[in-house]
N, C-alpha and C positions, 0 to 999 in steps of 0.2 A: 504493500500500500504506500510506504514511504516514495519508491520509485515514481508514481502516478503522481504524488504530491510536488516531487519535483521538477515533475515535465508540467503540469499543470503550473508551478513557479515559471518555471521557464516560458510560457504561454503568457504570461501575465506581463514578464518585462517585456518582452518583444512586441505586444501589443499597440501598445501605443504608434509605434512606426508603422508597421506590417499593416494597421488595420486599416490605417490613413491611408495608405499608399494602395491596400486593395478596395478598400470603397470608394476613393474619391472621384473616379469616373460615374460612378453610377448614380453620386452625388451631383455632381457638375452636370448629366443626364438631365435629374432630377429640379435641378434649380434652375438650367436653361431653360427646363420646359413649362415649368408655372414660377420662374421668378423666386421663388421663394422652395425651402425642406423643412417639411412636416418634422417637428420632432420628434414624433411614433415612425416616423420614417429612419431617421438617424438613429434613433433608439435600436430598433430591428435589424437595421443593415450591420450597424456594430455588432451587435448581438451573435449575429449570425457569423459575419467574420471573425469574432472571437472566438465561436464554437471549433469553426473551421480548422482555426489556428489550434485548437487546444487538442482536438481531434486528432492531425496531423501526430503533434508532436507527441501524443502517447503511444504512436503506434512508430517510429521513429528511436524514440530516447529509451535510457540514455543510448550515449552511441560509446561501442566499447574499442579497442585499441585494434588497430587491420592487425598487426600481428596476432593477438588472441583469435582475430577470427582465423585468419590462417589458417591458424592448428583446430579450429574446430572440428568435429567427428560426426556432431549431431545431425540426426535427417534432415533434407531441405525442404521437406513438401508430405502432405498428409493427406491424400486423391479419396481415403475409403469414408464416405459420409458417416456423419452420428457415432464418431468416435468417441465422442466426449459422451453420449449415452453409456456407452459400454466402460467409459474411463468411472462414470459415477459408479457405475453396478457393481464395479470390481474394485475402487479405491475408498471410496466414500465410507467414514467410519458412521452414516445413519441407521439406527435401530427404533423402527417403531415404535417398539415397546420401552423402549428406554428413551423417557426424557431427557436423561443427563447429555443424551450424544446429538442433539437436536441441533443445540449453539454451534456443537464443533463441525458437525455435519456442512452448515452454514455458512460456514466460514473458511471450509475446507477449497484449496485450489481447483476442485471436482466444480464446485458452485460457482467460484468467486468468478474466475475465469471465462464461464460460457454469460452469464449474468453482465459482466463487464461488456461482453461483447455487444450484445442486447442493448444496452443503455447507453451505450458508444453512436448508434445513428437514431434513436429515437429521438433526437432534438430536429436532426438530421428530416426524419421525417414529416415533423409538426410545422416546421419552418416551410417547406413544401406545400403541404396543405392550406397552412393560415396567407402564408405571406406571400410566396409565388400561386395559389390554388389551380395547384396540380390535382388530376384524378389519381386516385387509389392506387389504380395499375401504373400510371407515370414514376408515382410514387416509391413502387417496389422495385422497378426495372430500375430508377435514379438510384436506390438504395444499393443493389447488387453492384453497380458500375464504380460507386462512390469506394464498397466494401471491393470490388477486384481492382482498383487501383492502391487503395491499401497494401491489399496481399503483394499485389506484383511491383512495388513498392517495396518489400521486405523482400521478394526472392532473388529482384535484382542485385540483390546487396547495399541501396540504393543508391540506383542507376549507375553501379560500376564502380560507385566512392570502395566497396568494401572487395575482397577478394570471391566471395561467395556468402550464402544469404547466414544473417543472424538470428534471425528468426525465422520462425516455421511459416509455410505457407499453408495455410489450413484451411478444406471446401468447409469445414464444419464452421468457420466464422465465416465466408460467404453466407450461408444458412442462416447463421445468427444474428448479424449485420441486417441482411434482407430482412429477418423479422422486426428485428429494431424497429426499423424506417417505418412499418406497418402498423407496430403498435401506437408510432407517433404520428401516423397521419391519421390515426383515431382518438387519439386524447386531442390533438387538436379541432378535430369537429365538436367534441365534448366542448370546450373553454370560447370556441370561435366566436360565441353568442354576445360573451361579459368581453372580447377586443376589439378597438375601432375599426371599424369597416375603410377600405380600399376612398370611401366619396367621403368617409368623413375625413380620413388623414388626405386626401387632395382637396377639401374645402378650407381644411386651416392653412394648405399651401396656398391655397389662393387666397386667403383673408389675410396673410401675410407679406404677400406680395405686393399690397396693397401700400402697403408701409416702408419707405425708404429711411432704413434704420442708419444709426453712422456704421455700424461695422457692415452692412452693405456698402457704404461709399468706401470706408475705409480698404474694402477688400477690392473694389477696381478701382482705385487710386495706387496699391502697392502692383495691381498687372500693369500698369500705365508706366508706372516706375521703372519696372524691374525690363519692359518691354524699352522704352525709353533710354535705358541704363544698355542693355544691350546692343542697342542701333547707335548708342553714339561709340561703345566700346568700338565693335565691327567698320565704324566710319574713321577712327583712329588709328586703329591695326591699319587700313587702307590707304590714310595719309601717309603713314610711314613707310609703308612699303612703296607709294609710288614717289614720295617728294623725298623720302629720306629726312624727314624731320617728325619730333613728335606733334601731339597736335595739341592745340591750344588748351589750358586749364577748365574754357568758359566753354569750349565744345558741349560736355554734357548737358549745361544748365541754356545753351541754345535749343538743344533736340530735346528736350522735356518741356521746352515752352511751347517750340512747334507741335509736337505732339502731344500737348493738352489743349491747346486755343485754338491749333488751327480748325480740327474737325469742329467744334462748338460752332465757330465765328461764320462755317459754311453751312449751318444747321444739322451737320452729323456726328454722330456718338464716335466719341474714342474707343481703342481697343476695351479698354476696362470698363466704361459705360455698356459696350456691345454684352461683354462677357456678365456683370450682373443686369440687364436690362434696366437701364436709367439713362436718361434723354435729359439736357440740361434748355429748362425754361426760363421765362420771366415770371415777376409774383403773377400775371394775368393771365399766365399759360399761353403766352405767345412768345415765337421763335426770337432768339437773343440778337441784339446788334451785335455789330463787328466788335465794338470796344468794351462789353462787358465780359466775354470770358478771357481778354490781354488783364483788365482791371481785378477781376477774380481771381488769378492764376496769381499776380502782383500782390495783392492784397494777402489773401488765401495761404501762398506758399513763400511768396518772394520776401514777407515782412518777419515771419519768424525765420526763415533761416539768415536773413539780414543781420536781425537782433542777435542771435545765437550766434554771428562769425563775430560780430563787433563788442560781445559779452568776453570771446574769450580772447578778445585784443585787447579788451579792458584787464584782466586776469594777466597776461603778459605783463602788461607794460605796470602793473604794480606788484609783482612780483618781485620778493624780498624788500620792499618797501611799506609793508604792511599800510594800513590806516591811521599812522601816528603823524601820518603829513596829508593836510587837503589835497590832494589831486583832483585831476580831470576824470584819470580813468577810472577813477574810487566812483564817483559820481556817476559814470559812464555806466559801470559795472549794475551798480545799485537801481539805477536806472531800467537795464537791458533786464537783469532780476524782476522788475517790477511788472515789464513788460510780459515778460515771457509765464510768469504768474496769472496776468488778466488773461491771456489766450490759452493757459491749461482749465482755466475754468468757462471760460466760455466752450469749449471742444470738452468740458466735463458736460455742462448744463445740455449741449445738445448730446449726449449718452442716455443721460437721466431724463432729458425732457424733450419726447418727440418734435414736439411745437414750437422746439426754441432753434430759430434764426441764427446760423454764425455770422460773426463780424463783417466777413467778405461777401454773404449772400445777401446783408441787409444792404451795404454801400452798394453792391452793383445789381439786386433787387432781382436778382436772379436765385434758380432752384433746383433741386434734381427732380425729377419724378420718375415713377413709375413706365416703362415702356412699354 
């Protein structure tokens, strides 16, 4: 049981990465296509992916040393079904008539083992049913496929990492596995009744979607960035390789202005408005002038990073001079603090308060909305 506990550990650190990285298309699917992810939707997908994961890695771990398997002797494969019927008949210390051998019966590797195998795709199952609703028979055929990728998984040694397999390849956990799935595409008909239905977790997608949250903006503001950051890298690498010079310091903070103002100012979405759907308006919900997404992008981005170069030119320039002499850049400093203070709170107030306006959307009276 220890061993399970620690591949189940091991499931658990690697989670966080692994689960990101396998759900996030279906994710990005998911919000392309209503704008907005249900959180019973995020819930499940994780869910699921975490099984998967944990799944995996117990039928996997631990992993033992290629030399130990080398010298292994043991069979590689176990073809004659309902083995483990005959392994209970003949090992299993159960006595009817004796309570005392009940627990150990129980507990014995006879039980533990074929039970484990059982309860290994019955999640497997339910998840099928409830959340993809598959029929019955999809359900058992996905089961078999899910359990013979397993096995042939372990007989490869896997996939050639090991010199020959370390574990048994067994038709009797095919059998088992398949049951699994089965019994869990029936408990979940059972529970299907009391979980949100497919129209109710798409009506809070779309009741969501409705709402341009900051960490909506916030998440295509960083594809715009990071998109941005890339096109002027690639335009530098270019300069250098044909002029033989590097290329200017003020390059990137040109190609992130182009590439935020320009699509605005022609009334079309940048890359990061495309990717979360939001379309930049006026308070009237008409198409912006030329000069308010130059003034927004100024205001918006160009004032706090202004303030933050010229905070830490203040910090230079009174360094080792502490505050025992008036300076300018004391003043400077305390100042750029004061600044950068009002704009943490105002980008706090629009977190906490859908309805509140930031600095740059009220001066140039423009807005994100919904696409």
């Amino acid at each position: 049981m220890s061993v399970y506990v620690n591949d189940l550990r091991s499931a658990v650190y690697a989670f966080p990465v692994l689960a990101f990285i396998i759900a996030l298309p279906f994710m990005w699917w998911h919000y392309h296509k209503y704008g907005a992810v249900s959180r019973w939707r995020v819930f499940w997908t994780y869910i699921f992916v975490f099984y998967l994961l944990c799944a995996y890695f117990l039928i996997i771990l631990p992993l033992p040393d290629r030399a130990v398997v080398a010298k292994l002797t043991t069979p590689k494969y176990n073809l004659v079904p309902l083995t483990f019927i005959r392994e209970f008949l003949k090992y299993n210390p159960l006595q009817l008539g004796n309570v005392h051998t009940w627990k150990a019966a129980l507990l014995a590797p006879t039980v533990i083992q074929p039970a484990f195998n059982v309860a290994l795709t019955i999640p497997f199952g339910a998840f099928l049913r409830y959340y993809f609703h598959r029929p019955w028979w999809q359900v058992i055929i996905s089961s078999f496929c899910l359990s013979l990728f397993f096995e042939l998984t372990q007989l490869s040694g896997l996939y050639g990492v090991y010199p020959r397999p370390y574990r048994l390849f067994d038709v009797d956990d095919l059998l088992l596995n398949t049951t699994g799935g089965w019994i869990g595409c029936g408990l979940a008909r059972l529970v299907m009744p009391i979980l949100p239905t497919d129209a109710q977790m798409d009506h809070s997608a779309a009741k969501h979607a409705e709402n341009v949250s900051m960490w909506r903006r916030l998440a295509g503001f960083v594809v715009d960035w990071l998109a941005a950051l890339l096109l002027a890298t690639l335009i530098g690498v270019a300069v250098s390789l044909i002029g033989r010079v590097s290329a200017p310091g003020w390059l990137t903070w040109a190609v992130l202005f182009l590439w935020l103002v320009g699509p605005p100012t022609f009334g079309r979405q940048t890359l990061g408005m495309r990717t979360v759907r939001l379309q930049m308006r006026t308070m009237q919900d008409n198409p912006v002038h030329w000069w308010q997404p130059a003034v927004r992008f100024l205001v918006g981005y160009g004032v706090p990073v202004g303030v933050l170069y010229g905070t830490a030119e203040c910090v230079n320039a009174i360094n080792g001079i502490g505050f025992s002499r008036f300076t300018w850049a004391g003043v400077g400093m305390l100042a750029g603090l004061l600044v950068l203070s009002l704009m943490f709170g105002d980008w706090l107030l629009a977190f906490v308060m859908r309805s509140h306006l930031l600095v740059f959307e009220w001066v140039t009276r423009t807005k994100l909305v919904n696409k």
